[in-house]
C-alpha positions in Angstrom: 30.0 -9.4 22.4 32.2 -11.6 24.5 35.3 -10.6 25.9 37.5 -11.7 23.4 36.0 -9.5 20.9 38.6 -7.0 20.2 37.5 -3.2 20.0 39.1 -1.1 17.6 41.1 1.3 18.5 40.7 4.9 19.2 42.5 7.5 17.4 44.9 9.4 19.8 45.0 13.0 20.2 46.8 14.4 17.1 44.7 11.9 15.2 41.8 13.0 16.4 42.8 17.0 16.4 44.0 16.3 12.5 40.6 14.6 11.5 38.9 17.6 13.4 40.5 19.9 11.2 39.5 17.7 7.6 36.0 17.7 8.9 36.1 21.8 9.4 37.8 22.4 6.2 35.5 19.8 4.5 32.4 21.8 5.8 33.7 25.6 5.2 34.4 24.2 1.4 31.0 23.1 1.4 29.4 25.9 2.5 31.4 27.9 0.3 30.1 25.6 -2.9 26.6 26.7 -1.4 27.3 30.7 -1.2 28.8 30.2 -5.0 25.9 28.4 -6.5 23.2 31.2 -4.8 25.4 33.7 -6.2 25.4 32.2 -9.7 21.7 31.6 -9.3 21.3 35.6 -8.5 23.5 36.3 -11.5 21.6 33.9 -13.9 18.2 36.3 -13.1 19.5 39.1 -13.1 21.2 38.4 -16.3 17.7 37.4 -16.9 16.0 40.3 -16.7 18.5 42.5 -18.2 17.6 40.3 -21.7 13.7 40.8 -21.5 14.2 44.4 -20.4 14.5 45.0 -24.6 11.4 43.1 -24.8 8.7 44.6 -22.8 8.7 47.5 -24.7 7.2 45.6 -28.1 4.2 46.4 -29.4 3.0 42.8 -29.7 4.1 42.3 -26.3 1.8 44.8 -24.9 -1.1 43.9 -26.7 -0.6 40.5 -25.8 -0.5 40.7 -22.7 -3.4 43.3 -22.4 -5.5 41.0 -24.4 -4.7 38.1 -21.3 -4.8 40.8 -18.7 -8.6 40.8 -19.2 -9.2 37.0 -18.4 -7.4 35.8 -15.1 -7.5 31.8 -15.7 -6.0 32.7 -18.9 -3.2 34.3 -17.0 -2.9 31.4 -14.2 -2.5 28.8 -17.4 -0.3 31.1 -19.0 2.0 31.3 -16.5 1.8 27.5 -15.1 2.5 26.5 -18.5 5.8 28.9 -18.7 7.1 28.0 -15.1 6.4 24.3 -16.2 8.5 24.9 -19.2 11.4 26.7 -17.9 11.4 25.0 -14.4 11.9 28.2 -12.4 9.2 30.0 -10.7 11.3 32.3 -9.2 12.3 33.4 -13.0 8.9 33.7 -14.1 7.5 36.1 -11.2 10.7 38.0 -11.3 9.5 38.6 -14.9 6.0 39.5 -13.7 7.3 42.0 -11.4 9.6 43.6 -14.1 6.5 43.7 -16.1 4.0 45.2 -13.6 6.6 47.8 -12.5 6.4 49.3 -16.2 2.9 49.1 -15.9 2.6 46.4 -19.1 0.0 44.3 -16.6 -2.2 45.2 -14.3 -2.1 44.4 -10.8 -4.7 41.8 -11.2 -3.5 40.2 -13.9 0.2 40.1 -12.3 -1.4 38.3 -9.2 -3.4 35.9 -11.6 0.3 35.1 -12.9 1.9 34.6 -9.4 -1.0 32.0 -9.0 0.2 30.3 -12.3 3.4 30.2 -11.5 3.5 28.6 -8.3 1.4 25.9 -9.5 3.4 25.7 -12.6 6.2 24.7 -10.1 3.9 22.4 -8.8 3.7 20.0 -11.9 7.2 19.5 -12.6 8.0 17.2 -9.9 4.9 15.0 -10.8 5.9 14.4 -14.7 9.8 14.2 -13.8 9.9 13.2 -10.0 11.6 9.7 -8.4 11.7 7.4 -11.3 9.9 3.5 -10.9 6.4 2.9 -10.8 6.2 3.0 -7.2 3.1 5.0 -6.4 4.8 5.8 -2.8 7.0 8.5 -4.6 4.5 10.3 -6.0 2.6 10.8 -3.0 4.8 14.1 -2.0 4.6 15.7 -5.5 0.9 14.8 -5.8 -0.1 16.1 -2.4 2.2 19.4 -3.5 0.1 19.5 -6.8 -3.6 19.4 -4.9 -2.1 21.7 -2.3 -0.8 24.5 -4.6 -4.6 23.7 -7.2 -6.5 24.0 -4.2 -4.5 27.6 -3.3 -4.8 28.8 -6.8 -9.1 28.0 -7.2 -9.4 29.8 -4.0 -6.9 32.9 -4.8 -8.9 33.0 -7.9 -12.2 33.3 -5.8 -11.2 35.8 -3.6 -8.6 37.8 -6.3 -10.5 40.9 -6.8 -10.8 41.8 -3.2 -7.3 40.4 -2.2 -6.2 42.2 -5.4 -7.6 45.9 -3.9 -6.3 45.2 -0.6 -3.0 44.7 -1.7 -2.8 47.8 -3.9 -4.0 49.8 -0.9 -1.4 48.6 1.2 2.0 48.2 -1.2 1.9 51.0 -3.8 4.8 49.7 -5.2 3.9 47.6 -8.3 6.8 45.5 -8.0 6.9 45.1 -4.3 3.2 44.3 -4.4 3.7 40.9 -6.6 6.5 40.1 -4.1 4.1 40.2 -1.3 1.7 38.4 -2.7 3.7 35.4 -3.7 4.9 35.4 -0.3 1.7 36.0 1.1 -0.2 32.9 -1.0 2.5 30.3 0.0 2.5 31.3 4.3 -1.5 31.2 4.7 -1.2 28.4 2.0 1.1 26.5 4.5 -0.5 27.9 7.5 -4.2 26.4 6.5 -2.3 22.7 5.4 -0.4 22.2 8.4 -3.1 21.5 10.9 -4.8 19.3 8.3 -1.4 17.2 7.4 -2.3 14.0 9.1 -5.4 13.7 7.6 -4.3 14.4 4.2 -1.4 12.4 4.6 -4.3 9.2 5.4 -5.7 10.4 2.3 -2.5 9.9 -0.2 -1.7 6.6 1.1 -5.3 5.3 0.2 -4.8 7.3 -3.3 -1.5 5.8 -3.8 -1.0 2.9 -2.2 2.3 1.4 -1.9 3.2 -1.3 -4.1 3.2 -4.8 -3.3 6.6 -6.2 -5.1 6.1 -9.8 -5.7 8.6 -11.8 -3.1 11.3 -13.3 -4.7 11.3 -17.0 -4.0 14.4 -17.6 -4.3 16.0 -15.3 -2.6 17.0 -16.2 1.1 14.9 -14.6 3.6 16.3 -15.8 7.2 20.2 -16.0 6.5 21.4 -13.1 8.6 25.0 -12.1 7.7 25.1 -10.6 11.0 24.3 -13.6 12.7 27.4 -15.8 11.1 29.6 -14.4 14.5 26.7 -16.6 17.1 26.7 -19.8 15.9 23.6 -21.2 17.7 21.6 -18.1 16.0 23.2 -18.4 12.3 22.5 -22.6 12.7 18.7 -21.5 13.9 18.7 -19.0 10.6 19.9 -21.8 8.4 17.5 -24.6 9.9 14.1 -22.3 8.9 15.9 -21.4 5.5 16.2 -25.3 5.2 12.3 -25.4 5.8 11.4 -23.2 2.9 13.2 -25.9 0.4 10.8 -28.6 2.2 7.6 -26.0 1.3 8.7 -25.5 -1.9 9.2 -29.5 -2.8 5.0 -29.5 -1.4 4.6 -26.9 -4.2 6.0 -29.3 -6.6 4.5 -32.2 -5.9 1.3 -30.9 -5.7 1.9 -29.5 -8.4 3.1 -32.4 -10.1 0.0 -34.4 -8.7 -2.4 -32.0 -10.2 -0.8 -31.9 -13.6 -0.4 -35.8 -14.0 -4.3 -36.2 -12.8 -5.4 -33.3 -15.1 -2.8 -32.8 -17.8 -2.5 -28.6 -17.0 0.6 -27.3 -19.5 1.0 -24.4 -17.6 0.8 -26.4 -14.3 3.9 -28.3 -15.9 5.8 -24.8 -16.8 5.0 -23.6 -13.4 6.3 -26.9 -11.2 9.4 -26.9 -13.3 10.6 -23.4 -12.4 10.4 -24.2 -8.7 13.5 -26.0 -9.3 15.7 -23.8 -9.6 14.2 -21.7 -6.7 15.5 -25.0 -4.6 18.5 -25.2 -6.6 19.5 -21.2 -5.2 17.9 -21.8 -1.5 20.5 -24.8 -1.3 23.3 -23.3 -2.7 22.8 -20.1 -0.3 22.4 -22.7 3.0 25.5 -24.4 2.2 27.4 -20.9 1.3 25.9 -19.5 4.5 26.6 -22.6 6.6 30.1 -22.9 4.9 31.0 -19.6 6.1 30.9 -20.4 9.7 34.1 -20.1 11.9 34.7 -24.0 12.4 36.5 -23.2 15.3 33.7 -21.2 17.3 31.4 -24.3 16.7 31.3 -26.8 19.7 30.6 -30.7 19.2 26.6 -30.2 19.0 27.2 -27.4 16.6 29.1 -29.6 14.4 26.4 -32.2 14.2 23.6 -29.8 14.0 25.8 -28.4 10.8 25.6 -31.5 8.9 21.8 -32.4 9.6 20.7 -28.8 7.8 23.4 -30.0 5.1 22.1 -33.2 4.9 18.5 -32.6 5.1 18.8 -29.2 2.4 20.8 -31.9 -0.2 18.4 -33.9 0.2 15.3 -31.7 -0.2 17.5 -30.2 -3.4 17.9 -33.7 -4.9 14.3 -34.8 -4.5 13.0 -31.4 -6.2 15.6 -32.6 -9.4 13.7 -36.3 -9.1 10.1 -34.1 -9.5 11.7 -32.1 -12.5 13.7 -34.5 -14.0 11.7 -37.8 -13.7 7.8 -37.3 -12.7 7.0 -33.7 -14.5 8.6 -34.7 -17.8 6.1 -38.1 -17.6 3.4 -35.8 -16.9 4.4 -33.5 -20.2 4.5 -36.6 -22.1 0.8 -37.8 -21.2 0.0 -34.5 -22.3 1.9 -34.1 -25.9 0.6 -37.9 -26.5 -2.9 -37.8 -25.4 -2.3 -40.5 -23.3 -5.0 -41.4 -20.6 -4.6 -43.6 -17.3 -7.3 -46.6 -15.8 -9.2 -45.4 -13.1 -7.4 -47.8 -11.2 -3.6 -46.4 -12.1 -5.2 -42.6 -11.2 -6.1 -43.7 -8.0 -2.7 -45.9 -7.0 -0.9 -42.5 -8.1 -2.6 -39.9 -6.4 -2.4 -42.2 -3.1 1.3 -42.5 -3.8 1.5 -38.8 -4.5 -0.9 -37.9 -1.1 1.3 -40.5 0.7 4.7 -38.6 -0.4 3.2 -35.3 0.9 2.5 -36.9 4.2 6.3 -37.8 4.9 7.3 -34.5 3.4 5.5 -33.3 6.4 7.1 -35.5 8.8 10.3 -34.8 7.2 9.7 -31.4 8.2 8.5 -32.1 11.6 11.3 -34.5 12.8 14.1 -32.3 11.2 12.9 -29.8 14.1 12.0 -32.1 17.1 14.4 -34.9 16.1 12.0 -37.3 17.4 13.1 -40.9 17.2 10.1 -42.3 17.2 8.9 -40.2 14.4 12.3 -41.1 12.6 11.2 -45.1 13.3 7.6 -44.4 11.5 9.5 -42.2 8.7 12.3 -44.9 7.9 9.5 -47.7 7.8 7.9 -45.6 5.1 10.8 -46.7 2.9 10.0 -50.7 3.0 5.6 -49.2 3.0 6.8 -47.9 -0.6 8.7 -50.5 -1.8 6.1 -53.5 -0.8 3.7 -50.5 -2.3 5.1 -50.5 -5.1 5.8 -54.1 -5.7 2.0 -54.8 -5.2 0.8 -51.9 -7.8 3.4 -53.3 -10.3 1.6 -57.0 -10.2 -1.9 -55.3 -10.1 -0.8 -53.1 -13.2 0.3 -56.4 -14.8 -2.9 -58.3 -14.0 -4.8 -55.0 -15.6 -2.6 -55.4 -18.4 -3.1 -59.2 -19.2 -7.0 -58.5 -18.6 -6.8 -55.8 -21.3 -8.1 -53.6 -19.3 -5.1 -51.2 -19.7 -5.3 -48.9 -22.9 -1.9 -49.0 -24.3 1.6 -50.2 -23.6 3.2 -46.8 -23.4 0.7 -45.8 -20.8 1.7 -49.1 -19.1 5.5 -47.7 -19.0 4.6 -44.1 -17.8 2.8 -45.6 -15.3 5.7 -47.9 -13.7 8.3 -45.2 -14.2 6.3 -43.1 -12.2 5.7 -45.6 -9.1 9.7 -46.0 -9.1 10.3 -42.2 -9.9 7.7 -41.8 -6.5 9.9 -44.4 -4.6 13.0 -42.7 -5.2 11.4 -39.3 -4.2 10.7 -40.9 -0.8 14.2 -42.4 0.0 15.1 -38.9 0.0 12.7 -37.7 2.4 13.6 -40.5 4.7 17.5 -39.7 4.1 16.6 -35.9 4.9 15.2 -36.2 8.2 15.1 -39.8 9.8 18.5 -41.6 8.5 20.8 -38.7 11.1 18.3 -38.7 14.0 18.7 -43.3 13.9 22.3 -42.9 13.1 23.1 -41.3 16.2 20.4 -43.8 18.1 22.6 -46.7 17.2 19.6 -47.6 15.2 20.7 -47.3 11.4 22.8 -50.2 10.4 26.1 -49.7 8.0 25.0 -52.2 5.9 21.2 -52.6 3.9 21.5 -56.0 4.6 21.7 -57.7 9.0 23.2 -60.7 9.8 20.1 -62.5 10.3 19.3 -61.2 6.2 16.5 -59.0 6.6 17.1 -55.7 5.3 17.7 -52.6 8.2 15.6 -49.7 8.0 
């Protein structure tokens, strides 16, 4: 921050005694929220209790339960499936305790329901947890699940002699189902937590995080942040620029592949790039737009209107792919139209030749070479006297017949001027700024002398 940057301003001391106060009363409300929902919560099982009080005293209901009593997975089932349904385990073992104070289960069989319950409690956030498909939020509920399973299949193991040790210790029928939930979940936590690490390692290969596809189109370099540094934000804006000159390879070899092969889905494909340069070069010029004109010095200025320039022009040679070379391509395809040997080779050397300066383009936009602006300019009159001598050697193939039809013949012209026009982009991307400010690029097309300027 420079010195200009103004600081804001500090609240004085009544202000900051007042705000004091809302932040004290804002807490003490909120803790009072808290004390009024765990009083609620108390009052919603002990009215709980109070209504299956009437209940335990059913015939069915004893016999039931004396029938499950017997068979302790058949309680741990039971009772997961209950706590699962009612989403309370806390409810559910109260109810267990209430039942084994009456005597309606049997110790054993009250433990076998504690077990239940707590991995009934377990499931709950694994069919209802984060929503997505993101397999990173399910890592937590999961490693709860295996956690609490691997608990219950060992409290099952060891529940007869856990079961006689804890009568012999808590006569209390009641007090005794207490202290056994309580018990299971501290040597349950007390075995895991040396071992988190490593289970941890094992979730993330069980679940691995998943890999969203990058969105092309969205900017990845323009820093809101950095809009108050211009050098930074013009630095942010100059690699953004880049990504529209990658995306343009994309299309043309794209567009290469599909003219030489005749790939529908190649077509489809190419075609949708354009409007991920069509949103990279609208975000560059809202981005660059945004600038504070007057923090930008003289070299700032002129760097500006290069990433402008060379981003317009990258833009407006992806429309000439879309618009002019991919919708020749489609029509070879819907037509069934083959080219010579001959035209396939002039137009993949064409198309090889375009990637070539879109790499220079690149290049030169960073170093701002003039030399490498000389050999990119000169490119322009290599195209045109390339195309002029592939129009009169289509023309000779023509009169020889060696050409198959006249439509073909079209395509094939359209797509050496399409290729041309293509290039004078690249060359007024990158080349045309770094000679203008050389002296080197002439106003007019034409010199005095009557040759044409670069």
């Amino acid at each position: 921050m420079d010195a200009l940057t103004v600081q804001p301003a500090k609240p004085d001391g009544p202000l900051r005694a007042c705000s004091y106060r809302l932040r004290s009363t804002a807490q003490t409300h909120d803790l009072g929220r808290v004390f009024i929902g765990f009083g609620l919560m108390l009052l919603a099982l002990h009215q709980l209790l109070d209504l299956i009080t009437p209940y335990e005293e059913a015939p069915s209901l004893r016999l039931l339960l004396g029938a499950i009593s017997t068979t302790p997975m058949l309680d741990v089932l039971i009772a997961a499936g209950v706590t699962w349904a009612a989403h309370s385990s806390v409810a559910v073992i109260l109810i267990v305790m209430s039942l084994a104070s009456k005597g309606i289960v049997p110790p054993e069989a009250a433990f076998a329901l504690v077990l239940g319950a707590n991995l009934g409690t377990a499931i709950n956030p694994v069919l209802e947890g984060a929503p997505g498909n993101d397999p990173i939020a399910k890592r937590v509920p999961m490693g709860n699940l295996v956690n609490r399973l691997i608990g219950v299949i060992a409290g099952l193991a060891l529940l007869h002699p856990i079961g006689r040790l804890m009568v012999s210790i808590e006569p209390d029928s009641a007090r005794v189902v207490a202290d056994f939930h309580t018990m299971f979940n501290v040597i349950l936590a007390l075995v895991f937590l040396p071992i988190l690490t490593p289970c941890a390692r094992l979730l993330k290969w069980w679940l691995p995080a998943r890999v969203e596809p990058t969105d092309p189109a969205k900017p990845l370099y323009l820093n809101p942040a950095a809009r108050s540094t211009p050098i930074v934000a013009l630095g942010a804006a100059a690699r953004e620029a880049l990504r529209l000159a990658d995306t343009l390879e994309v299309m043309l070899l794209g567009a290469r592949d599909a003219l030489m092969q005749g790939d529908r889905r190649l077509i489809a494909e190419t075609k949708r790039l354009d409007d991920v340069m069509d949103h990279l070069n609208s975000a560059i010029k809202s981005y660059l737009t945004s600038l504070d004109s007057d923090r930008l010095g003289e070299a700032d200025h002129r760097r500006l209107e290069q990433i402008l320039t060379f981003a317009m022009n990258m833009e407006q040679a992806g429309d000439a792919v879309e618009r002019n070379l991919l919708p020749h391509a489609s029509k070879r395809v819907k037509r069934g139209l083959t080219f010579s040997k001959e035209s396939e080779a002039e137009l993949s050397g064409m198309m090889d030749r375009l990637i070539v300066n879109l790499h220079t383009a690149a290049s030169l936009f960073m170093t701002e070479d003039l030399r490498a602006a000389r050999m990119l300019a000169n490119e322009k009159t290599i195209f045109r006297d390339f195309e002029s001598a592939a129009t009169h050697s289509h023309f000779e193939r023509l009169r020889a017949g060696r050409e198959e039809t006249t439509e073909t013949s079209m395509i094939h012209l359209d797509l050496l001027r399409d290729m041309k026009l293509v290039n004078s982009h690249l060359v007024a991307a990158a080349a045309y700024p770094v000679l203008e400010r050389s002296g080197e690029l002439l106003p007019s097309r034409i010199t005095t002398t009557g040759s044409p300027d670069l």
